[in-house]
N, C-alpha and C positions, 0 to 999 in steps of 0.2 A: 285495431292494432296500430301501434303509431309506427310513423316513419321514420325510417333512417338514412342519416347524414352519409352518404358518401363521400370519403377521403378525393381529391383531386388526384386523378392520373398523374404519373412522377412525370409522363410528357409536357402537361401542362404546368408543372412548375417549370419546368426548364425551359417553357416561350415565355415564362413571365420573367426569367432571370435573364435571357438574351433581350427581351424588351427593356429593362432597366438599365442593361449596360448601354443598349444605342442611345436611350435616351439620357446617359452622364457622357457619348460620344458625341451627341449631334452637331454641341455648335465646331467641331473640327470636321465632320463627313460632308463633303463636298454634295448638296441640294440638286448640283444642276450645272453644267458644265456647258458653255458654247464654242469648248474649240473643237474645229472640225480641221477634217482635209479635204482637197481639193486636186484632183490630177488628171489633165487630160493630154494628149499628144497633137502634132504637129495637124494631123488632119481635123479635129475639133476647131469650132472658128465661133463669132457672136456668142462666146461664153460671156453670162450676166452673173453678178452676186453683187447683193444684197447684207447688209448688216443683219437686218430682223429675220429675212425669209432664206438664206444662203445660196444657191446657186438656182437662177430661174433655167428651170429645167427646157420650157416650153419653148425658149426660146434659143437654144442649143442647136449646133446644124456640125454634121460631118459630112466633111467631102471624100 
């Protein structure tokens, strides 16, 4: 008995047509973002940050 082709699931056309739009979006979707925030109060003291690593946690002290 031969086999038969099953049609694609109409879900799987519709991740392959959201895949085609991101990838005619990609070079405007923002990859990777390094703005961050930053907020501590009057009691927080030896806050460090860093360009690469952002705020060295470890060495962070409240009074």
């Amino acid at each position: 008995m031969p086999t038969r082709r099953r049609r694609p699931r109409r879900g799987a056309s519709c991740t392959g047509l959201a895949e085609n739009q991101l990838l005619r979006d990609l070079p405007v979707v923002p990859l990777w973002s390094g703005h961050g925030h930053a907020v501590w109060a009057p009691r927080v003291h030896d806050v460090t940050a860093t360009p690469f690593t952002g705020l060295v946690l470890a060495g962070i002290g409240v009074s």
